[in-house]
C-alpha positions as a Markdown table, in Angstrom:
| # | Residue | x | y | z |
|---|---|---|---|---|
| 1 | Unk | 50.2 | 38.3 | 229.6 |
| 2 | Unk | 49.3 | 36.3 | 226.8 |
| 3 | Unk | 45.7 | 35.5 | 227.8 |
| 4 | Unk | 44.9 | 39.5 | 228.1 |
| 5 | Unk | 46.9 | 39.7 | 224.6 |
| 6 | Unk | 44.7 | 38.1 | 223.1 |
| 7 | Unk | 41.3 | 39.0 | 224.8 |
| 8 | Unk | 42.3 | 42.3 | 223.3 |
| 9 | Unk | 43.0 | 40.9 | 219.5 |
| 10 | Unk | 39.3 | 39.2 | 219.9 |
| 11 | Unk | 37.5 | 42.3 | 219.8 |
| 12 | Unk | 39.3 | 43.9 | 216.8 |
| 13 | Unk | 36.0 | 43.4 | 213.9 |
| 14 | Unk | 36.6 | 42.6 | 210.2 |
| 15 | Unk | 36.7 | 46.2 | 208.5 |
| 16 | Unk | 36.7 | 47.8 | 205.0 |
| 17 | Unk | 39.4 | 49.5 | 206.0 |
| 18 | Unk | 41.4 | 46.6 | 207.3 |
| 19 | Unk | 41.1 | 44.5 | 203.8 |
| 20 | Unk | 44.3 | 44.6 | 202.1 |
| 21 | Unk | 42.8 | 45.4 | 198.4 |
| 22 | Unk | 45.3 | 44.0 | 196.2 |
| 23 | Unk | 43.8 | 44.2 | 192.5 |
| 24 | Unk | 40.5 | 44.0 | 194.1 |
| 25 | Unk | 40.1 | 47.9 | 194.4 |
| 26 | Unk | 37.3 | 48.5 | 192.1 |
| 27 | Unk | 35.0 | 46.0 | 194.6 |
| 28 | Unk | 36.3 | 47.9 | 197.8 |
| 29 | Unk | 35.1 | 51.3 | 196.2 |
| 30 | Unk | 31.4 | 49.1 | 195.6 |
| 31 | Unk | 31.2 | 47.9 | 199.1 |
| 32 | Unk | 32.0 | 50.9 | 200.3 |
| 33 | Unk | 29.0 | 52.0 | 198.8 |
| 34 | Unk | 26.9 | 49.8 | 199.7 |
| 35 | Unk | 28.4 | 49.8 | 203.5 |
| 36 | Unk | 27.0 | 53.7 | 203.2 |
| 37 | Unk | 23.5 | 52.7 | 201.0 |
| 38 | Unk | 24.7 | 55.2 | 198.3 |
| 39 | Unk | 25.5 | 52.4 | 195.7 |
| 40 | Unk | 21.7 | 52.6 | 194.1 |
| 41 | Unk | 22.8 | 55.8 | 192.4 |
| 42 | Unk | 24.2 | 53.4 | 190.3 |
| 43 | Unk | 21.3 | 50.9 | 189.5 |
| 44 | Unk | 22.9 | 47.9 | 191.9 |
| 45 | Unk | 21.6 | 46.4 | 194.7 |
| 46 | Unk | 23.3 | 42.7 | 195.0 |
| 47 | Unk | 26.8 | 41.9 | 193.9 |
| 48 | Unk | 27.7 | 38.3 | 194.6 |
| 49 | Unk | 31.4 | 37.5 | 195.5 |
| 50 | Unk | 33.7 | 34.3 | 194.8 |
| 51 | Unk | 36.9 | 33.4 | 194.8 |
| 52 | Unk | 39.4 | 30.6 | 196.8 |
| 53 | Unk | 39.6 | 30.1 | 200.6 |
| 54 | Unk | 41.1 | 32.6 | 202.3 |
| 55 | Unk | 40.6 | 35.4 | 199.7 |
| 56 | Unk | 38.8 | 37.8 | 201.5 |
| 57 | Unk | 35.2 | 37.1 | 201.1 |
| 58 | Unk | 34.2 | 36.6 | 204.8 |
| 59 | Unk | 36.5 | 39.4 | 205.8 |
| 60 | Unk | 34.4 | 41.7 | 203.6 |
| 61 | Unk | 31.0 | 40.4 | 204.5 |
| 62 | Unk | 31.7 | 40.5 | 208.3 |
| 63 | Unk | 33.1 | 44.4 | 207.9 |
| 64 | Unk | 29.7 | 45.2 | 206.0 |
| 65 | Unk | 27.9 | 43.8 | 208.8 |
| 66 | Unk | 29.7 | 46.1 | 211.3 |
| 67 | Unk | 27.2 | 48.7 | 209.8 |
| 68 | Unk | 23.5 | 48.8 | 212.2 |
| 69 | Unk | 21.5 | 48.4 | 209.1 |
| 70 | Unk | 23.3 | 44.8 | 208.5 |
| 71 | Unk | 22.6 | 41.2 | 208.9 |
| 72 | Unk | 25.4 | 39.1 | 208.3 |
| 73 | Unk | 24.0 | 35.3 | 207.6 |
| 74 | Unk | 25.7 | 32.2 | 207.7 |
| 75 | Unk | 24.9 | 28.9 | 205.2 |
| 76 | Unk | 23.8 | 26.8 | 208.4 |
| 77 | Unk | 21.9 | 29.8 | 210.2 |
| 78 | Unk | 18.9 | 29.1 | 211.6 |
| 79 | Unk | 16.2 | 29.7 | 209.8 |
| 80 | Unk | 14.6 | 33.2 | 211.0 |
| 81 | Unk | 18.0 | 34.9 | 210.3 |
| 82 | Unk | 17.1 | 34.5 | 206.1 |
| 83 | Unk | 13.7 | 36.3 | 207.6 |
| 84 | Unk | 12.9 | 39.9 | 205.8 |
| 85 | Unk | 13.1 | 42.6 | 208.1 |
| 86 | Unk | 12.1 | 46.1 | 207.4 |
| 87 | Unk | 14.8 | 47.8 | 209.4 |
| 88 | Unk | 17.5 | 45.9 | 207.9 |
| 89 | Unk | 18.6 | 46.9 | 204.4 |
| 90 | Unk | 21.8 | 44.8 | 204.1 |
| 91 | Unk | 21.7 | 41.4 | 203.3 |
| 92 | Unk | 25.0 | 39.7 | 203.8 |
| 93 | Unk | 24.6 | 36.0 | 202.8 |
| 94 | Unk | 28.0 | 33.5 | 203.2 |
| 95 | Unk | 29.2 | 30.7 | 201.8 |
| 96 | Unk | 26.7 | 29.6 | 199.0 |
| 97 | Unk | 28.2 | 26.8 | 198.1 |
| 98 | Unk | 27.1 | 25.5 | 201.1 |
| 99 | Unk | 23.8 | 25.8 | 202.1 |
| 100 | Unk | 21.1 | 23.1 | 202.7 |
| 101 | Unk | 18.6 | 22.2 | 200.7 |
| 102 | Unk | 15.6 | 24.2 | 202.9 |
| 103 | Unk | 18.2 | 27.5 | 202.8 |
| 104 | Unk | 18.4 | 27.6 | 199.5 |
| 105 | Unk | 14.6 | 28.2 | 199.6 |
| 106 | Unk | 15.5 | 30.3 | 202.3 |
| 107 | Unk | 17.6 | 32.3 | 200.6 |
| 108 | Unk | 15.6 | 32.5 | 197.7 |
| 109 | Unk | 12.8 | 33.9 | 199.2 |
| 110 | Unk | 14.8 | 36.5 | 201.1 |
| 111 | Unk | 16.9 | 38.0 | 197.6 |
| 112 | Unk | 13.0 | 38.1 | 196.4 |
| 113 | Unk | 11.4 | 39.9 | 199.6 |
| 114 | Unk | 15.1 | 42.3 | 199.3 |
| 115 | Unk | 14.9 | 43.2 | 196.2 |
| 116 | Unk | 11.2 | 44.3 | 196.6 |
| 117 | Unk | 11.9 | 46.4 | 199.1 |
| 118 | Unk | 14.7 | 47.9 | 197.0 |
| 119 | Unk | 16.7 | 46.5 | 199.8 |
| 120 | Unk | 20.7 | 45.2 | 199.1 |
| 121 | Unk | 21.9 | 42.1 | 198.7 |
| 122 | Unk | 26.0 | 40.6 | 199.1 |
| 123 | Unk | 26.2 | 37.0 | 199.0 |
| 124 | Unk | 29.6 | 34.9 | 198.8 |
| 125 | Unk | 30.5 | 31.3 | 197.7 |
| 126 | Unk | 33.4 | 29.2 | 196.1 |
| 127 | Unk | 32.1 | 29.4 | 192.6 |
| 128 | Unk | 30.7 | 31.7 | 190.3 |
| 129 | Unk | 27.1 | 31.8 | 190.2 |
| 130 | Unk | 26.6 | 30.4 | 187.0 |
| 131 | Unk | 28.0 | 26.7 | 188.1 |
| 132 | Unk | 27.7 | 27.2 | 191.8 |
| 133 | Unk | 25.6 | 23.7 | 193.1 |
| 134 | Unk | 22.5 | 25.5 | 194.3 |
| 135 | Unk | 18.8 | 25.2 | 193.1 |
| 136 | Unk | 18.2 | 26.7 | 189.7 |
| 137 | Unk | 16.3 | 29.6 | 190.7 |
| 138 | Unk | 18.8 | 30.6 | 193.4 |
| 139 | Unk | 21.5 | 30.6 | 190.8 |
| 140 | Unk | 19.7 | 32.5 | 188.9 |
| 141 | Unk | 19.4 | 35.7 | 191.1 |
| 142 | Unk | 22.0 | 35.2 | 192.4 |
| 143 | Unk | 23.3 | 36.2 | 188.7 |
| 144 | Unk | 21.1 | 39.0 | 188.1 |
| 145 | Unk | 23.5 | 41.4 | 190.1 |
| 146 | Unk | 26.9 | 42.6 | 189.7 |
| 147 | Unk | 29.3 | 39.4 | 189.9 |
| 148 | Unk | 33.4 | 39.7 | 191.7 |
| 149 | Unk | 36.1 | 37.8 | 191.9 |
| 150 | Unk | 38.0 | 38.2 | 194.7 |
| 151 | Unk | 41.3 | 37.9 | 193.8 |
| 152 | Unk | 44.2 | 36.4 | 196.4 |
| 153 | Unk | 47.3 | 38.5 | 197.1 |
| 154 | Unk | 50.5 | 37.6 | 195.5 |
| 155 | Unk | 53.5 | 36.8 | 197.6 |
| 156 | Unk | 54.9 | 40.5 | 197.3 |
| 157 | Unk | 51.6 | 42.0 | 198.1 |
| 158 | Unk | 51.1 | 39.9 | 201.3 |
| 159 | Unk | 54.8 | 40.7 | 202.4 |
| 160 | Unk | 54.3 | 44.5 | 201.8 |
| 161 | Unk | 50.9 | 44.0 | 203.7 |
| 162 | Unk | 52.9 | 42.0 | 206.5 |
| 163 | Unk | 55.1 | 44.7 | 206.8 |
| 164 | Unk | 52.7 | 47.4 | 207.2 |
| 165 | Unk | 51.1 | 45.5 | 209.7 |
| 166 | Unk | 54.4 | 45.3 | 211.8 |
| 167 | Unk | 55.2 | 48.8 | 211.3 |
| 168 | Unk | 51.5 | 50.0 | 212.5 |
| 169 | Unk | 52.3 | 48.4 | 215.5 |
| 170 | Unk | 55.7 | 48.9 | 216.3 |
| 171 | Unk | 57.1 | 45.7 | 216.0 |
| 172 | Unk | 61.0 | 45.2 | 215.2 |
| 173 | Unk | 60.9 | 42.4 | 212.8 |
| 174 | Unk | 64.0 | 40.5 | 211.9 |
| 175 | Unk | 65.8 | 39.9 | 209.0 |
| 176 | Unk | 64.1 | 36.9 | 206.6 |
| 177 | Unk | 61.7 | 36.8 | 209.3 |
| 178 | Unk | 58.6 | 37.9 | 206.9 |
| 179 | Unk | 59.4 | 35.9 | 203.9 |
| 180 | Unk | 59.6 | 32.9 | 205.7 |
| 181 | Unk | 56.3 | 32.8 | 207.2 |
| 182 | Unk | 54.9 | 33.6 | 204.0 |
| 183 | Unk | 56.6 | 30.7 | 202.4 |
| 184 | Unk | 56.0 | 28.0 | 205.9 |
| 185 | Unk | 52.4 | 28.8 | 206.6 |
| 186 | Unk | 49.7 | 29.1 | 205.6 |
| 187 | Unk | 49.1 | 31.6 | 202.8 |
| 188 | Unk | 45.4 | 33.0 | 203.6 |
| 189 | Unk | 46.0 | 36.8 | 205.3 |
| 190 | Unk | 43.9 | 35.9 | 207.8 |
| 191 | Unk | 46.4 | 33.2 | 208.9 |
| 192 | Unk | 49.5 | 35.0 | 208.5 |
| 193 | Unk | 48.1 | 38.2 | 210.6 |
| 194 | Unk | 47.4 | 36.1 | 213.0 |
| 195 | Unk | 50.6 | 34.6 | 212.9 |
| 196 | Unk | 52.3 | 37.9 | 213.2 |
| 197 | Unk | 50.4 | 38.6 | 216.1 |
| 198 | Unk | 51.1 | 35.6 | 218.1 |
| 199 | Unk | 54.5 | 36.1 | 217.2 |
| 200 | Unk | 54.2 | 39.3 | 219.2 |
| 201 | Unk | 52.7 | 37.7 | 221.9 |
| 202 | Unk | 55.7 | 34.9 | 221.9 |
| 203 | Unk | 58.2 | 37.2 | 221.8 |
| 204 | Unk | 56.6 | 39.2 | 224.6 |
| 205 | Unk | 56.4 | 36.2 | 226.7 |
| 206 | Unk | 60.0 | 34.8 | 226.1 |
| 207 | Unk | 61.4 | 38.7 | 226.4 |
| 208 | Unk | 63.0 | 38.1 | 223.0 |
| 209 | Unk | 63.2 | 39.9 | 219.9 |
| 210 | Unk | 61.3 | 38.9 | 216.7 |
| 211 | Unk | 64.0 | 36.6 | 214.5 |
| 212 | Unk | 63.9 | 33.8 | 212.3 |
| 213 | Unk | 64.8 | 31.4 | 215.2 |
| 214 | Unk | 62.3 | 32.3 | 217.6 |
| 215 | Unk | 59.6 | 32.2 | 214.1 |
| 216 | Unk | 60.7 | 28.4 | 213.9 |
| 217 | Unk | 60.6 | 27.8 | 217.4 |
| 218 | Unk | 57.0 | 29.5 | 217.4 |
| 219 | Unk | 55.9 | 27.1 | 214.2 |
| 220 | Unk | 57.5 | 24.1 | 215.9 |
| 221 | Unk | 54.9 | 24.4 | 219.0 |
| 222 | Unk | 52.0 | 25.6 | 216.5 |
């Protein structure tokens, strides 16, 4: 049962919808945008992202590249994936911060060949462009677009986001259960929803219901 349980989780994608906003809702109304190509009614074509692990930046990237136009590209892709293609119009360019010396010309040369083609651009990294370690042309455009923080959650917004997540899917969720994972885990939503949802699955298996012990036991084999 929990092999097929989680064959089932591996096809749920990264989606707009699915990012829990927090005080980050003025750049989930932009990427919407841009996820539906209307954002150029507003001059903008690149926005450039950063912010701590575990923040959200990858999340958002992989739910813009859901859309057919898309081309999400990682900072060690090979090298015909930073190619210009005329029936892609969504650039979607990862981690920044650490990309090799040869994709940083890479990457260079695809924000110049996008933004000819009035084409848009998303990139993400750890650090704001301005002192982000890349060459100092790629900083440079990498500046000339709108620039986000992506701000973390605070405890009470990853609880209440915890709890819709349980409720969504009908799970009975003990007492203190939440706030102790929240507090004993790792703190990236991406961890802690995954967390609930193995939860599930351990409860499932053992044919017991979803308390603090059977969170600790769950942690203790993790």
């Amino acid at each position: 049962m929990k092999q097929l349980l989680l064959d089932l989780d591996a096809v749920s994608l990264p989606s707009l919808d699915t990012f829990v906003v927090g005080q980050n809702a003025e750049l989930a109304q932009l990427l919407c945008l841009f996820s539906e190509k209307t954002a150029s009614q507003f001059g903008e074509r690149s926005v450039y992202l950063w912010g701590e692990q575990g923040a959200g930046k990858t999340h958002l990237l992989h739910a813009l590249a859901q859309a057919p136009h898309a081309r999400y590209i990682a900072a060690n892709a090979p090298e015909a994936q930073f190619q210009y293609t005329p029936e892609i119009d969504l650039y979607l360019l990862d981690d920044c911060d650490q990309l090799s010396a040869a994709a940083q010309i890479d990457a260079f040369a695809l924000f110049n060949e996008a933004r000819a083609h009035q084409s848009f651009f998303v990139a993400a990294g750890a650090q704001p462009p301005m002192i982000l370690n890349v060459r100092d042309d790629l900083r440079t455009r990498l500046g000339w677009g709108l620039i986000y923080q992506v701000l973390g959650l605070s405890d009470a917004e990853k609880l209440s986001a915890l709890e819709r997540s349980a409720q969504a899917k009908g799970l009975g969720i003990g007492q203190g259960v939440l706030p102790y994972l929240i507090t004993h885990y790792r703190r990236d939503m991406r961890s802690l929803t995954w967390l609930l949802g193995e939860l599930d699955h351990y409860s499932l298996e053992t044919k017991r219901p979803i308390t603090l012990p059977l969170l600790r036991e769950l942690l203790q084999r993790e």
